[in-house]
C-alpha positions in Angstrom: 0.9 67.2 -13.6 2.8 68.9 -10.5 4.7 71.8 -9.9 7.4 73.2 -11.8 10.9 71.4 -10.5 13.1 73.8 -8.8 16.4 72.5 -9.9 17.4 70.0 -12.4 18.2 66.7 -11.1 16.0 67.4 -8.0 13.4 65.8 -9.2 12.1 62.6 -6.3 8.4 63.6 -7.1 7.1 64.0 -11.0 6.5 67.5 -11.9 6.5 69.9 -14.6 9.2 71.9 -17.3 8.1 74.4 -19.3 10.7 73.9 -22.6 13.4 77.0 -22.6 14.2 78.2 -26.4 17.7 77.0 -26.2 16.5 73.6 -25.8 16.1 71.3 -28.9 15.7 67.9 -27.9 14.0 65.6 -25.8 17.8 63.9 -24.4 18.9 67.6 -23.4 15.9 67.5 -21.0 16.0 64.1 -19.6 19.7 64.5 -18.8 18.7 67.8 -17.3 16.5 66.3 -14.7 18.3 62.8 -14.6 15.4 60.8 -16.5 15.2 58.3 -19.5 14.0 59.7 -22.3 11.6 56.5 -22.2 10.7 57.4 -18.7 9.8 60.9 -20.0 8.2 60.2 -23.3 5.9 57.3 -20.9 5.2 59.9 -18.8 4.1 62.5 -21.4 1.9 60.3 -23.7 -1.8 62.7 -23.2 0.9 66.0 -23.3 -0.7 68.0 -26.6 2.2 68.9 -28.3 4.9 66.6 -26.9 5.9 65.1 -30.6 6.6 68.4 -31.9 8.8 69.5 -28.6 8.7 73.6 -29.0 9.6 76.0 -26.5 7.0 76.9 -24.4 5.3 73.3 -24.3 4.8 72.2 -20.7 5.4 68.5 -20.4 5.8 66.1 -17.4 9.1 65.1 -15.9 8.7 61.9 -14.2 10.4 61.1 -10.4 13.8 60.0 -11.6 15.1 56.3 -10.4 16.7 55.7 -7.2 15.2 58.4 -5.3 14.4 57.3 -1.5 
């Protein structure tokens, strides 16, 4: 799935987040890292886990739109 992305909103290749605790939605982390939620639920369909979006759970974090 890629490496972890070093900084939110960096992200011009897909890679990977590991949820923090604070987090508690899937919008909180696609505005993060400047993604659809669409984009990031697409891109996390065989993610084990991904509907019930605890911390801890590694998911995919597409390239984001308009990257060159």
């Amino acid at each position: 799935t890629g490496e972890a992305i070093p900084d939110p909103g960096s992200n011009c290749e897909p890679g990977s987040y590991e949820i923090e605790a604070d987090v508690r939605t899937r919008f909180e982390v696609a505005e993060k890292f400047d993604v659809t939620v669409e984009a990031m639920d697409a891109a996390n369909t065989g993610t084990n886990g991904y509907s019930a979006f605890y911390p801890g759970l590694k998911i995919v974090i597409p390239a984001k739109d308009g990257c060159e």
